[in-house]
Structures are given as C-alpha cells and as structure tokens.
N, C-alpha and C positions, 0 to 999 in steps of 0.2 A: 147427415144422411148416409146410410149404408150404402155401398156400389151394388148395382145387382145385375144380372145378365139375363138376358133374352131368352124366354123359353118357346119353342118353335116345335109344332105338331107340322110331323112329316110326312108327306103325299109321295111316295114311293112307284118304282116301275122295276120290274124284275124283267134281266137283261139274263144273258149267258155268262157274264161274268158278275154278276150280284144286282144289287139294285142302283137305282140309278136316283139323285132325288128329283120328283118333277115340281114340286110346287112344295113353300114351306109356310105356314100360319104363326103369327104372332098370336098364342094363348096365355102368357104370362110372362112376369120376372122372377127371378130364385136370388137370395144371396148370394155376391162373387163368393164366399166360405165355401158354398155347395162344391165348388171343382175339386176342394181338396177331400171331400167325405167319401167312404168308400163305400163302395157297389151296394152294398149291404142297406148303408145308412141312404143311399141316393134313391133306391127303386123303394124305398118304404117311404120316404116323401111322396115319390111321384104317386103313391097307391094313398098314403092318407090326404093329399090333397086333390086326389080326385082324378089325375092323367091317365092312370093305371088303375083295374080296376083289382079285388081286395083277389079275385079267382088269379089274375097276374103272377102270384108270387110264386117264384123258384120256375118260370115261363120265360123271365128278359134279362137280359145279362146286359154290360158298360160295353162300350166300344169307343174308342179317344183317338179322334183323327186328327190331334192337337190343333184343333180350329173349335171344335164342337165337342162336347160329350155326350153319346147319340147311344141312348135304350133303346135297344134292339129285341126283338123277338129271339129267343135261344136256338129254337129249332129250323128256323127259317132265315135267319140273321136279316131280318125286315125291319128295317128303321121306322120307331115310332115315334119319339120325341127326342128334343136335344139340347141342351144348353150351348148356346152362342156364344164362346168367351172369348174367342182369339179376333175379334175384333181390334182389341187395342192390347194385344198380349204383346 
C-alpha cells in the first residue's frame, strides 16, 4: 500500500499580519510522491481533481511551512488547501 498524506481544506481569518488558520477539514489523501512535485505539477492535480477549480489556474501559487504544503490564493496569499506531511517527517 502506498503512504499518503492528509489533504486538509482551510478555513482561514485575515489578521494584520496575514491569516491565521481557524479551522481545517479533512477532504482527502494525495500520494506521499505529491511533496516532491513541483508547483506546476501540484495546483494541476488539485484542479483536475476537483479542490481547485479549472478558472484557478495561474490564481494560487505553493507555500511550504515545512509542516504542510498550503495552496494559496496568489493575490491575497489566503490559504486554501494543504497537504499534512510533517506529521511524521
């Protein structure tokens, strides 16, 4: 069986110094592989599987808070989804 990580839809609050997360959703697992795919290869998963939707693209950009790798909205850097990996990193 493949290992896979936690994919986690992010409930966000926008503070003075950026967002803060208020609350996180369990909506799927991704292959552990995903963490090493780049930005490119990651936000086109999350659009053909449905997180993101297809208007998305060249919109969210990677952010790696070496805990989580968290899709971000580009223009507003608002957390949308994340992969959980540093759980047992």
């Amino acid at each position: 069986m493949n290992k896979t990580y936690r994919v986690l839809s992010i409930d966000a609050w926008r503070g003075r110094d950026g967002y803060t997360w208020n609350a996180w959703y369990d909506v799927g697992d991704i292959d552990a592989d995903a963490i090493h795919w780049n930005a490119r290869k990651l936000l086109k998963y999350f659009r053909d599987n449905g997180f993101l939707t297809q208007k998305s693209a060249g919109k969210c950009a990677i952010d790696d808070d070496q805990y989580n790798i968290v899709i971000i909205e580009r223009s507003t850097r608002r957390p949308l989804f994340a992969i959980e990996y540093g759980v047992d990193n």
